[in-house]
N, C-alpha and C positions, 0 to 999 in steps of 0.2 A: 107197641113202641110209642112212645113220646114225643114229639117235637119239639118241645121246651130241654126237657133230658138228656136229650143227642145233644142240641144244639151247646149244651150248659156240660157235657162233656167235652164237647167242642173246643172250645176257650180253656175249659182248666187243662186240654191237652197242649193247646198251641202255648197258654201260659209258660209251663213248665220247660219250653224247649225254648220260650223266648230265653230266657235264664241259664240254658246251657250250652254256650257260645258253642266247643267243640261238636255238640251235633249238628247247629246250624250248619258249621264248617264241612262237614263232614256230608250231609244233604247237600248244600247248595254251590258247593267248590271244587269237592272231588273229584265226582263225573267229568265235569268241565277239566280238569286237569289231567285227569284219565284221556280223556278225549283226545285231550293236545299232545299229551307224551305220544299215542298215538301215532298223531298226523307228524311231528317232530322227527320222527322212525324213521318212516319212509316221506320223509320231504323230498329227497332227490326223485322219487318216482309218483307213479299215477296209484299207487296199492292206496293209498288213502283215500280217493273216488271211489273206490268201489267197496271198498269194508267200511267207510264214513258213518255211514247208514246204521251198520250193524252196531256203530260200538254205541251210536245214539239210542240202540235199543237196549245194549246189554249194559252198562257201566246204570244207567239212572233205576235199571230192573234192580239189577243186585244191592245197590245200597238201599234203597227202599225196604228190600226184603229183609235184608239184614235189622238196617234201623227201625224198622216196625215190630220186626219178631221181638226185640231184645225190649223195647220200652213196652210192649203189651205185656213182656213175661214176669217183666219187673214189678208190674202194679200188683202182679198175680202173689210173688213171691215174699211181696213186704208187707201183704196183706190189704192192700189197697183197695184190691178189687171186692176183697168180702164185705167190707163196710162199706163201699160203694153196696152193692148189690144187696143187703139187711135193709136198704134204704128201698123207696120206690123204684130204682134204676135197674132196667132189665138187661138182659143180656145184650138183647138188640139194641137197644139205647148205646149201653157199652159200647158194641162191636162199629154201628154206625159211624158214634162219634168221634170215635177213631178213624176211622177212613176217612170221615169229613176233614180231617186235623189235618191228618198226613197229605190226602187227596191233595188239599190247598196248597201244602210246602211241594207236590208232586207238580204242580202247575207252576211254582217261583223256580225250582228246579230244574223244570223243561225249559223255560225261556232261559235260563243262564246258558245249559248246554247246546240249546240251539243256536241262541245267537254267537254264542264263542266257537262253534262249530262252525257256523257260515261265516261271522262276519273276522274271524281272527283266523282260523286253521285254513279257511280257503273250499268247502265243504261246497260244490255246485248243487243248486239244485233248478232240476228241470220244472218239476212242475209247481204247484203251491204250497208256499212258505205256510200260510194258514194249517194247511189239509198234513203238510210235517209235521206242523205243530200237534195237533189233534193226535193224530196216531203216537207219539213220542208222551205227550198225555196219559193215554189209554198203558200204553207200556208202562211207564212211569205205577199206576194205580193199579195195575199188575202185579206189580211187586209188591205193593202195600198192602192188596189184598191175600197173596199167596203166604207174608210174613203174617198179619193175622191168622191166619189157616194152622201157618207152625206154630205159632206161639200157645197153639189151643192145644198140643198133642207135648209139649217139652215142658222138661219141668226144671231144665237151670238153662245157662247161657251158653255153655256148651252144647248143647244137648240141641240146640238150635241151630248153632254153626253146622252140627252133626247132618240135619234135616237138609242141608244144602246140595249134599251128593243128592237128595230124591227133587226135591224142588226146583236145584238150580240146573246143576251139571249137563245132567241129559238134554234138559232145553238147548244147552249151550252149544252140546254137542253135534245135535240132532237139529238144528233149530237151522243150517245153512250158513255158518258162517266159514267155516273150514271145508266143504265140502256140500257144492250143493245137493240139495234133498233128491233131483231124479237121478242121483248118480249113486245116492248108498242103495246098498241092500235092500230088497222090496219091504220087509219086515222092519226096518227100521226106517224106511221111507213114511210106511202105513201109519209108524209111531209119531213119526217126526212130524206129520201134517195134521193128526190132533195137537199136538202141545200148544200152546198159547204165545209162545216166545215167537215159535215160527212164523208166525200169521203176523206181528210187529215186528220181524224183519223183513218180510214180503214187504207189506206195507209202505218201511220208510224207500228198502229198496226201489218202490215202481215210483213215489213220489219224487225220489231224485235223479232218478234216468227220464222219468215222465213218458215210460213203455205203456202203461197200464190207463187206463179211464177211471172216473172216479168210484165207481159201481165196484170196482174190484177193491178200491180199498176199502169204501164202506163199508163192503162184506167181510173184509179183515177185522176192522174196527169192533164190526158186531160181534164177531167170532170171539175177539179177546172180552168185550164187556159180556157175554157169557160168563166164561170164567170168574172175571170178577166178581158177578153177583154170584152164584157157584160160592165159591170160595168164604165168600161174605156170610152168605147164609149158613154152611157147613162150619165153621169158624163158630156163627154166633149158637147154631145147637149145641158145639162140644166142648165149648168154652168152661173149665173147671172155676170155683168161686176160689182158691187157693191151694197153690201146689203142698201136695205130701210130703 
């Protein structure tokens, strides 16, 4: 890989999205509003103290996922990516630059939903606003690295939404928000404590009760940036030059 290459995909990725207002919207509004319908719900009650946490992990996962799968598939499909890649630009360069891209709108992302989560919905948090931030981060680039990952196996934009039941759902399911993990099934406990989603709702959860020390989320943290590079590298092997 290259560092000029990444870097110079970098730019003509964020380019392209400077230019298309509805994704920004779509990235840096949604969550945020997601959030707040949310907390809006249950205003009469405390249910938004305790799932707060979780939706700041799940609403900024999935559209990530989504928005990354769908614009990696598209360079793939319009043939963008072949004449990229007949060039000197490797796949890693590709795959990289991409997550550099995304990564950055994953960090403007995290600050809208955090702050309209704490400072508009009412969202307590016990221990450090920094250390939320970071872990809500790492989720956020979770998703951007898992929608790379699908984007490398789909070959239209359906076919990606499709990839959601395996990428998303189970996390969602499995992952503690509906049910915490020591209370399902031993077998789908066992499942549920691999996935990546769970360990970024642990996370934000111990961050806003301030039960946990910081040693327990860093080891969450690390857990999910596993995945990510995982993800990234597996992504950048089976990365097709254009769909059939």
């Amino acid at each position: 890989m290259n560092p000029m290459r990444t870097l110079a995909t970098t730019g003509r990725v964020l380019t392209q999205i400077r230019n298309d207002p509805r994704t920004i919207a779509l990235l840096l509004i949604v969550p945020s509003l997601l959030i707040g319908l949310v907390a809006w719900i249950f205003d009469e009650t405390e249910v938004f103290s305790d799932i707060g946490p979780a939706m700041l992990a799940l609403f900024p996962f999935i559209v990530m996922f989504l928005v990354t799968s769908i614009a990696t598939l598209r360079e793939r499909r319009s043939g963008t990516l072949e004449r990229l890649l007949s060039m000197p630009l490797g796949r890693g360069d590709f795959i990289l630059g991409y997550t550099l891209a995304f990564g950055l709108l994953a960090v403007i992302q995290t600050a809208v939903a955090v702050g309209y989560a704490t400072l508009v919905c009412g969202l307590e948090i016990e221990g450090s606003v920094g250390l939320l931030f970071v872990v809500a981060i790492a989720d956020a680039l979770l998703g951007t690295a898992l929608g790379l990952l699908a984007s490398a196996f789909a070959r239209t934009e359906f076919q990606v939404v499709q990839f959601m039941p395996v990428f998303v759902f189970p996390q969602i399911l499995l992952g503690g928000i509906f049910l915490p993990r020591d209370q399902l099934p031993d077998a789908l406990e066992v499942i549920g404590d691999w996935l990546p989603l769970s360990h970024a709702i642990d996370a934000l959860d111990a961050v806003s009760t301030g039960n946990e020390d910081d040693a327990y989320i860093w080891l969450r943290v690390l857990f999910i940036a596993c995945w990510i590079v995982g993800a990234v590298i597996v992504g950048s092997l089976t990365l097709r030059r254009r769909t059939p």
